[in-house]
GUBAKOL-736208 format. One record per residue (C-alpha): residue number from 0; x, y, z negated; residue in one letter. Coordinates in steps of 0.5 Angstrom, whole numbers, m for minus. Last residue first. Layout:
% GUBAKOL-736208
<nr: NUM | X: X | Y: Y | Z: Z | rest: A>
...
END
This chain:
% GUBAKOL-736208
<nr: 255 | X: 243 | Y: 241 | Z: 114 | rest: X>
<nr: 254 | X: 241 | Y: 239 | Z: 107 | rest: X>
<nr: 253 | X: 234 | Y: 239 | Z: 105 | rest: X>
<nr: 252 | X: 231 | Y: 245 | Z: 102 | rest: X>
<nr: 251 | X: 229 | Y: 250 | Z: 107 | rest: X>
<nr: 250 | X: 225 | Y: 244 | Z: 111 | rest: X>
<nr: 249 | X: 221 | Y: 242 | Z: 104 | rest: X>
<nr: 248 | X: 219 | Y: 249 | Z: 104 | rest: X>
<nr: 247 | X: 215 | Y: 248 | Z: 111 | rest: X>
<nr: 246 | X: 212 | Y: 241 | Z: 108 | rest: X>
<nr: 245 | X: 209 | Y: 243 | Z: 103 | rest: X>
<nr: 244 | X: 206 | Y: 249 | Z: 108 | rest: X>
<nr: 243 | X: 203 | Y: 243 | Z: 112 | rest: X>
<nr: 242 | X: 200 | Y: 241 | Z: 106 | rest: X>
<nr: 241 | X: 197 | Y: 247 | Z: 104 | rest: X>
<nr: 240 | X: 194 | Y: 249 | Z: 110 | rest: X>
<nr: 239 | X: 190 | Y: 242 | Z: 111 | rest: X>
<nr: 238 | X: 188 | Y: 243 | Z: 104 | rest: X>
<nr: 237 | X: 185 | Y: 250 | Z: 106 | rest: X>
<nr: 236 | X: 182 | Y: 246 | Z: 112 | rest: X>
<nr: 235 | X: 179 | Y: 242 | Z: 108 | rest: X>
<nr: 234 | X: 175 | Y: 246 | Z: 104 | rest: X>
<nr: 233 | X: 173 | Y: 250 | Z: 109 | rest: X>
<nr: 232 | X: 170 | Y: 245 | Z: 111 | rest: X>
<nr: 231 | X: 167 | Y: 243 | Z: 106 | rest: X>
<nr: 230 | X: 163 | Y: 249 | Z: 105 | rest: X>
<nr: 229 | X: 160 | Y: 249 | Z: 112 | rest: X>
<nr: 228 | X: 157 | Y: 243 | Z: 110 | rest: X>
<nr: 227 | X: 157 | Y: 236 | Z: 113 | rest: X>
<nr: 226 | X: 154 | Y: 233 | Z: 119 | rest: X>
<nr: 225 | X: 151 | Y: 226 | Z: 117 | rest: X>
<nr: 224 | X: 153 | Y: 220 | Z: 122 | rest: X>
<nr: 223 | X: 157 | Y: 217 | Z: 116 | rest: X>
<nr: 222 | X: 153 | Y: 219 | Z: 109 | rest: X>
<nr: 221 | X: 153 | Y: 211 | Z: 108 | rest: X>
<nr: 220 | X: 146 | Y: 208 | Z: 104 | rest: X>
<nr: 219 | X: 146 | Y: 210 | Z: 96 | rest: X>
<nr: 218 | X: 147 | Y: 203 | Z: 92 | rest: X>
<nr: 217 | X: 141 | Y: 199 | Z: 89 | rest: X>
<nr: 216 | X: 135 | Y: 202 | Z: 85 | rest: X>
<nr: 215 | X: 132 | Y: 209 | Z: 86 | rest: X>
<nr: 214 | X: 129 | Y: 208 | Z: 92 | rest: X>
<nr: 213 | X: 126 | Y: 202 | Z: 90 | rest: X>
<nr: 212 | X: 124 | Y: 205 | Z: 84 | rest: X>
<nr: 211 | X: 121 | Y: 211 | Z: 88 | rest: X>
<nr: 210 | X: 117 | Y: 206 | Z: 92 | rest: X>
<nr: 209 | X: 115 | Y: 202 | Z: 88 | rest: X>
<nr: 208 | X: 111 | Y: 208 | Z: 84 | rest: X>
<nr: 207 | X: 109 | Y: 210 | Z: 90 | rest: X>
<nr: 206 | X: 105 | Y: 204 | Z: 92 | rest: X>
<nr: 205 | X: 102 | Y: 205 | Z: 85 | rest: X>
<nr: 204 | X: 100 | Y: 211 | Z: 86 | rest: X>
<nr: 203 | X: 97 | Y: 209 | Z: 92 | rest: X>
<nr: 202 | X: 92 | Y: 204 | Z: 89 | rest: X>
<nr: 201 | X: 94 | Y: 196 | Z: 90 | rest: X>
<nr: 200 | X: 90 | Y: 192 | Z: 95 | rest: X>
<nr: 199 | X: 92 | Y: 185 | Z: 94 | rest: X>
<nr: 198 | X: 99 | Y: 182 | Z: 92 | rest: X>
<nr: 197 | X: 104 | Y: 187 | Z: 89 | rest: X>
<nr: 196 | X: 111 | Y: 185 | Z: 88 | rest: X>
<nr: 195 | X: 117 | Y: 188 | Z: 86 | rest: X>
<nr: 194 | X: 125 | Y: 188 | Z: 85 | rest: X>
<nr: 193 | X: 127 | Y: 185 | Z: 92 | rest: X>
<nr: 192 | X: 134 | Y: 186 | Z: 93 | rest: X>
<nr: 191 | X: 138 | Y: 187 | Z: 99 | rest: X>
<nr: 190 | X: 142 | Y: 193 | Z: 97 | rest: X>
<nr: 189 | X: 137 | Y: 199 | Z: 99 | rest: X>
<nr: 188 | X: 133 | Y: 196 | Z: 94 | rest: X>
<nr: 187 | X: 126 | Y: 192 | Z: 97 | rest: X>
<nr: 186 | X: 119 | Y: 193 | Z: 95 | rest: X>
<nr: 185 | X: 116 | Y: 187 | Z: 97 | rest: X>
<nr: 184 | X: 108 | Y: 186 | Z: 99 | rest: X>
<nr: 183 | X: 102 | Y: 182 | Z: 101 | rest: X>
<nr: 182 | X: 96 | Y: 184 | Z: 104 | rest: X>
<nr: 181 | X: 94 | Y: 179 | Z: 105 | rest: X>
<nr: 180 | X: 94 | Y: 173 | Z: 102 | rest: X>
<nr: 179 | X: 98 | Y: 166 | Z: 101 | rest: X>
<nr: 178 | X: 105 | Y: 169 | Z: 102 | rest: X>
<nr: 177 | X: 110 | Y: 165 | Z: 99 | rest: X>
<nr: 176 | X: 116 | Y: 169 | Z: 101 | rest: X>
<nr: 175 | X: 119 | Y: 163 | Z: 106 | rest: X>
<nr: 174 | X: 113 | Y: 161 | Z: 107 | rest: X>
<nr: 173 | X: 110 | Y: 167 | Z: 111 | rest: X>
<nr: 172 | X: 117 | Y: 167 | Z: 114 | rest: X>
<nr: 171 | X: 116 | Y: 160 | Z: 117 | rest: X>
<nr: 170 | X: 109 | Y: 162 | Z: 119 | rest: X>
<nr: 169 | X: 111 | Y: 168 | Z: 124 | rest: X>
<nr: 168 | X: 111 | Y: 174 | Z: 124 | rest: X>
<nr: 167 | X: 110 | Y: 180 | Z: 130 | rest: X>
<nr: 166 | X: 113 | Y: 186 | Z: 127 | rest: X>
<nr: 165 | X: 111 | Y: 193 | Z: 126 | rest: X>
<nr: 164 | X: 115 | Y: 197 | Z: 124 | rest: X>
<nr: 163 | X: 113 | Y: 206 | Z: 122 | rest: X>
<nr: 162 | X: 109 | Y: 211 | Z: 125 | rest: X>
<nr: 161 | X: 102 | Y: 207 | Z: 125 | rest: X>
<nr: 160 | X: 97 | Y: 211 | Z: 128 | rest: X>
<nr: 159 | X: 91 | Y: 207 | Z: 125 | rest: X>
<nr: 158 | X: 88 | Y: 207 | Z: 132 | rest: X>
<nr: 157 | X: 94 | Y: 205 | Z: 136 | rest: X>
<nr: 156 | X: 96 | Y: 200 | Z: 130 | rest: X>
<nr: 155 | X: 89 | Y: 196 | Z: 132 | rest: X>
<nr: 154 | X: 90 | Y: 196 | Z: 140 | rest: X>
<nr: 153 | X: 98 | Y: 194 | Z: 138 | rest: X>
<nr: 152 | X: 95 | Y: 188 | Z: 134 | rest: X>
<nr: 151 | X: 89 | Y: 187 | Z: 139 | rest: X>
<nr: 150 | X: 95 | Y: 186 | Z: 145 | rest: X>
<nr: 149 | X: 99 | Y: 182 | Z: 141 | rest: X>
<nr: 148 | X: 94 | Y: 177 | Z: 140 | rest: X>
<nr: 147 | X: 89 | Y: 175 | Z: 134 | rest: X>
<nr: 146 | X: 92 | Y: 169 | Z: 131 | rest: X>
<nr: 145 | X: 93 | Y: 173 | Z: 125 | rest: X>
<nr: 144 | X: 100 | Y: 175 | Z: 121 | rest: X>
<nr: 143 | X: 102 | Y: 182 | Z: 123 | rest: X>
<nr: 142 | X: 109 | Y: 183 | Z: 119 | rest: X>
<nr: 141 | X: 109 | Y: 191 | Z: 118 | rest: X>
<nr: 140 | X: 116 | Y: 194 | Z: 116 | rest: X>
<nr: 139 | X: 116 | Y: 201 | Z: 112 | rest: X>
<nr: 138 | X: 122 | Y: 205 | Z: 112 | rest: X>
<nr: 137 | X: 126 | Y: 210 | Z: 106 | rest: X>
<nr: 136 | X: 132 | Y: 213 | Z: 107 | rest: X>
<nr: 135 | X: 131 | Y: 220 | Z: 103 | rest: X>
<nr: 134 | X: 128 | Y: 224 | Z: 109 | rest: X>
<nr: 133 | X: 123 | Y: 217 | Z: 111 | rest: X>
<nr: 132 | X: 120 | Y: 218 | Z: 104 | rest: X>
<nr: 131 | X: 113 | Y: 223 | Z: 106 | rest: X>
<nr: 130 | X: 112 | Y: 221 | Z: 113 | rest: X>
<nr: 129 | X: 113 | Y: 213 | Z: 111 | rest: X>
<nr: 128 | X: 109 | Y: 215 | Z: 105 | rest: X>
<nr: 127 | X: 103 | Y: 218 | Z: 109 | rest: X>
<nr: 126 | X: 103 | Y: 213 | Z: 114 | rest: X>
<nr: 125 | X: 103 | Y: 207 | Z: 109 | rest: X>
<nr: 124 | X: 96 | Y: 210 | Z: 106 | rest: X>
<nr: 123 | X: 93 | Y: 210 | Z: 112 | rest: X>
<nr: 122 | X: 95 | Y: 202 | Z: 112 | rest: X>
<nr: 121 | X: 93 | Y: 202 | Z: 105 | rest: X>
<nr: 120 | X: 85 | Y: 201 | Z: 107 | rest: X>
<nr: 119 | X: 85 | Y: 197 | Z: 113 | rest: X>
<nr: 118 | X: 89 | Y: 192 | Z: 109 | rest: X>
<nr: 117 | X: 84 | Y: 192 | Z: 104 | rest: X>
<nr: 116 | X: 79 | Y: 189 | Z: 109 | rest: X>
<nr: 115 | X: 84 | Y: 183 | Z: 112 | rest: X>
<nr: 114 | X: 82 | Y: 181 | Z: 120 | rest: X>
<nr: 113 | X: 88 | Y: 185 | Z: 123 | rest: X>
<nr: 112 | X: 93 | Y: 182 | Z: 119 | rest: X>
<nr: 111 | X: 98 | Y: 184 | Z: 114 | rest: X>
<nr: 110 | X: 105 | Y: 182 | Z: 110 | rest: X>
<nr: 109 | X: 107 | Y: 189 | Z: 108 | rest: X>
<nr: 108 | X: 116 | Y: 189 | Z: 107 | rest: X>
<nr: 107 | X: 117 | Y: 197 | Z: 103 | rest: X>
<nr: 106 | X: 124 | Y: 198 | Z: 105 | rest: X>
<nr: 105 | X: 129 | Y: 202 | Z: 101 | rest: X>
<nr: 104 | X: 135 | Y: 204 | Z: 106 | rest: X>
<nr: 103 | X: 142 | Y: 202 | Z: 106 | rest: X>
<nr: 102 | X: 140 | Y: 195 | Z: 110 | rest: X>
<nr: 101 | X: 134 | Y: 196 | Z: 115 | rest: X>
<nr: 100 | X: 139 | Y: 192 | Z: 120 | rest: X>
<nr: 99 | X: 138 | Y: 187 | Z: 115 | rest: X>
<nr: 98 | X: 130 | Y: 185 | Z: 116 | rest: X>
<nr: 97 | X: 132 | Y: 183 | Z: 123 | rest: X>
<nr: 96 | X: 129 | Y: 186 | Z: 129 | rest: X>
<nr: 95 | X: 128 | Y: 183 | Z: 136 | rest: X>
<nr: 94 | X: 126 | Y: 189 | Z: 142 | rest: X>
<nr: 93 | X: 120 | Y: 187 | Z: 145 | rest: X>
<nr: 92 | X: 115 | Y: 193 | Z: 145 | rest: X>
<nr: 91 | X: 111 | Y: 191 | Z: 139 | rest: X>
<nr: 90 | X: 117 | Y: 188 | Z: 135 | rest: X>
<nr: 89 | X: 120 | Y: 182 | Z: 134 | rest: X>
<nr: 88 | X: 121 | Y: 178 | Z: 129 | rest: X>
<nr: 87 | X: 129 | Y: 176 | Z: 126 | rest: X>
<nr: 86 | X: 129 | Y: 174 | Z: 119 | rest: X>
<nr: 85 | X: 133 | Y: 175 | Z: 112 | rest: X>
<nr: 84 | X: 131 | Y: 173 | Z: 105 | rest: X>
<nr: 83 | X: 129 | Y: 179 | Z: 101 | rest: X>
<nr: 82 | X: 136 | Y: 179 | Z: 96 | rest: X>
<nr: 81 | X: 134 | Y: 176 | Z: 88 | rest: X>
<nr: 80 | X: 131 | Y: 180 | Z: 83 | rest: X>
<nr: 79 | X: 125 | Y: 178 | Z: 85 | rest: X>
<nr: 78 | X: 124 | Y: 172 | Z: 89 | rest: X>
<nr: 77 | X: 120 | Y: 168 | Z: 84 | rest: X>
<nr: 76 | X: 114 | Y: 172 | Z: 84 | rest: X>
<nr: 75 | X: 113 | Y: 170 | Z: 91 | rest: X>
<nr: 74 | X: 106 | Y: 167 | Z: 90 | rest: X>
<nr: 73 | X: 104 | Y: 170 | Z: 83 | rest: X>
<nr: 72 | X: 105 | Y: 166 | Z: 76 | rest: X>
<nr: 71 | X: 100 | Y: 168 | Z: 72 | rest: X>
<nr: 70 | X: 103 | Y: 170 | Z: 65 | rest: X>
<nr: 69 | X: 101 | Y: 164 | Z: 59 | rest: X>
<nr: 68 | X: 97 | Y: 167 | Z: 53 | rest: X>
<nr: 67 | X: 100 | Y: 164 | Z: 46 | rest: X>
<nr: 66 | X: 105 | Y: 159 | Z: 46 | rest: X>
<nr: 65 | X: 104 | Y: 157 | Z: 39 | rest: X>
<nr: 64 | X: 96 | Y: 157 | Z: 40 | rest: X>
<nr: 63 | X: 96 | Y: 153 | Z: 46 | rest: X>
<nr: 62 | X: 99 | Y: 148 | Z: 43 | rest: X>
<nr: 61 | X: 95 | Y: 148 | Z: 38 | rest: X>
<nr: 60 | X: 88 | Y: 147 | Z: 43 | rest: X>
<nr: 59 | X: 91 | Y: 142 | Z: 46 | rest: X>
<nr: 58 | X: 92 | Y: 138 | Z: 39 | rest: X>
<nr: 57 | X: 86 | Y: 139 | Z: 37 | rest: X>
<nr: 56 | X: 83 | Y: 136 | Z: 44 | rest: X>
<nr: 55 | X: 87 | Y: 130 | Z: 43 | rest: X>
<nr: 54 | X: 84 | Y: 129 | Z: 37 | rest: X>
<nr: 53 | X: 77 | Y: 130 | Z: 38 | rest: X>
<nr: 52 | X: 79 | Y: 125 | Z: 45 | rest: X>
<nr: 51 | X: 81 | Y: 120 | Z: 39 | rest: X>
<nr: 50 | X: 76 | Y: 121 | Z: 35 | rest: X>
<nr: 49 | X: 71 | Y: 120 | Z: 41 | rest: X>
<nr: 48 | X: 74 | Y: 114 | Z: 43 | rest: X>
<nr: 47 | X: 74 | Y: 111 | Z: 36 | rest: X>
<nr: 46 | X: 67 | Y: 112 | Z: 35 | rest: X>
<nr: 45 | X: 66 | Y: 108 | Z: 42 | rest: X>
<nr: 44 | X: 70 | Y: 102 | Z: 40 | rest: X>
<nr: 43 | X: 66 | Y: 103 | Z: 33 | rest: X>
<nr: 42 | X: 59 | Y: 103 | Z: 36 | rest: X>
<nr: 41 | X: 61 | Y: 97 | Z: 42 | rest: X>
<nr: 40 | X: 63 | Y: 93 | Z: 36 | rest: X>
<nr: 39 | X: 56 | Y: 93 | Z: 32 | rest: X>
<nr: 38 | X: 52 | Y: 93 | Z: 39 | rest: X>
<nr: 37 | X: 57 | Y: 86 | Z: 40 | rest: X>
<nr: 36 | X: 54 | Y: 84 | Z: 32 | rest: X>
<nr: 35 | X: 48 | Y: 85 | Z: 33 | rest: X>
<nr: 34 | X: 47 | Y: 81 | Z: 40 | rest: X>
<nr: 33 | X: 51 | Y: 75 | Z: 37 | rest: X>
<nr: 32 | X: 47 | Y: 73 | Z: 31 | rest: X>
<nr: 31 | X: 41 | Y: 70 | Z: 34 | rest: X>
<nr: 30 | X: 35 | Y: 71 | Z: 32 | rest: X>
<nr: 29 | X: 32 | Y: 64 | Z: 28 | rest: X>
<nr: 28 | X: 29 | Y: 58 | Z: 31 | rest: X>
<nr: 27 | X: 21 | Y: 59 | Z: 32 | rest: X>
<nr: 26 | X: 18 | Y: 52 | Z: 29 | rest: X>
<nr: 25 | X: 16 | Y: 56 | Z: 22 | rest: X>
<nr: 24 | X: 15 | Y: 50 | Z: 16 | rest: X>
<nr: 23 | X: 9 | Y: 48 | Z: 15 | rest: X>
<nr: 22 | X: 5 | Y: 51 | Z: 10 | rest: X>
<nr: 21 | X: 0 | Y: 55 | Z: 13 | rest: X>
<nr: 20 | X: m1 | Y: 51 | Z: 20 | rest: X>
<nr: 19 | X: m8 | Y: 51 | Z: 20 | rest: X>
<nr: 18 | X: m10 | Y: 55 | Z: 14 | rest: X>
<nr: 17 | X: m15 | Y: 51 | Z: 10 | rest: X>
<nr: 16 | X: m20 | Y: 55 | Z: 6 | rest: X>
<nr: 15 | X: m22 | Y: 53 | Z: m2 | rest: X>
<nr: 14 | X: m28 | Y: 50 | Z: m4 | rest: X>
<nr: 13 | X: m25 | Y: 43 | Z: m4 | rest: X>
<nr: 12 | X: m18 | Y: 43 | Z: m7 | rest: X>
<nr: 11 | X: m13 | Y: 44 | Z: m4 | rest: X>
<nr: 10 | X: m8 | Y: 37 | Z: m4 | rest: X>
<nr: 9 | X: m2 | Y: 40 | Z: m7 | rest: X>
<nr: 8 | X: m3 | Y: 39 | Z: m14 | rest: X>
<nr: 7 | X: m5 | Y: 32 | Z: m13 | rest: X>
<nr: 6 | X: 0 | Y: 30 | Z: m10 | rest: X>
<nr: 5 | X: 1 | Y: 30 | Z: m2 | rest: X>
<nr: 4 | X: 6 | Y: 24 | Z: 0 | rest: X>
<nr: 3 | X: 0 | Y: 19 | Z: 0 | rest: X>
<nr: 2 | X: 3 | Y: 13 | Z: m3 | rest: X>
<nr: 1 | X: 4 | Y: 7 | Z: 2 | rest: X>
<nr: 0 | X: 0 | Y: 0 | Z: 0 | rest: X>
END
């Protein structure tokens, strides 16, 4: 005779209701602990990516501090205080010109175009610096560098009424002095060297300014050519007199 596997105390009693499946233990397996425990991962991995992009962040900032405000470096800046590099362009009449014939003379070297705005707005400008300066041993070099032909160019300058250099350029010497944007221009001393930059439309004081430096810097250019005083020569002719009556004395002395 098998024993019934339901005691007395388990076995509900009449009047009370029997809920189907109450007491049997759950068919459903329980969660699975792999998914939590990667989101836990994938959270640390993340906070950990924050922290360090935080960091780096900081640390940026700090040097930043420390060094303090960095100067703009310019196109072409790096050639201040060095001697202009040396070219060979022709002019609007054929004739081949180098930046060194221009040596003993402070120059204002303009890269320009036809196409550029502020260029039209300085170039009057130039006109009247060139009349104003070229007494003391100034000149003004227009490196034309656009694609529209020579025949614009010269067309354009007649209207201007330019009255100083103007060269048709080439690319390489665009790149030999860094040109990016024009107008782009470099004050050089009568010695050769560039001693200042401006790149864009600068007011015309600041043209003159420049230029004053540049006139002022280097040695002065070779007075040959320039007709003297009357003074001097007076001067040298009285030496001259001098001389030769040195010599006359010297005669008399000498033993005969």
């Amino acid at each position: 005779m098998h024993s019934d596997p339901l005691t007395n105390n388990d076995r509900p009693s009449a009047d009370q209701p029997v809920t189907p499946g109450a007491d049997l233990p759950s068919a459903a397996p329980p969660a699975p602990e792999g998914p939590r425990r990667s989101s836990a991962r994938d959270a640390v991995v993340l906070s950990v990516i924050v922290i360090v992009i935080a960091v780096m962040i900081w640390s940026a900032v700090r040097v930043s501090q420390r060094r303090g405000p960095q100067p703009a470096v310019t196109p072409g800046a790096t050639l201040i205080g060095k001697t202009a590099p040396n070219f060979q362009l022709t002019t609007l009449d054929g004739k081949q010109v180098s930046l060194t014939d221009f040596r003993g003379k402070a120059v204002l070297l303009n890269f320009w175009a036809t196409w550029c705005g502020p260029c039209r707005i300085e170039m009057p400008w130039f006109v009247d610096l060139q009349k104003k300066y070229a007494p003391q041993g100034f000149e003004i070099v227009g490196v034309a560098m656009d694609d529209s032909g020579e025949k614009a160019i010269k067309e354009f300058t007649q209207q201007v009424g330019t009255n100083y250099t103007i060269l048709l350029g080439k690319d390489a010497i665009g790149d030999a002095y860094g040109v990016e944007g024009m107008p782009t221009s470099f004050f050089i001393a009568r010695d050769g060297k560039i001693i200042d930059q401006t790149l864009g439309l600068a007011s015309k004081k600041e043209l003159e300014d420049r230029i004053e430096r540049a006139l002022a810097s280097g040695p002065q250019s070779s007075m040959a050519g320039v007709p003297a005083s009357p003074w001097a020569a007076v001067v040298s002719s009285a030496a001259a007199q001098k001389k030769q009556a040195l010599r006359n004395g010297l005669r008399w002395v000498q033993p005969k």
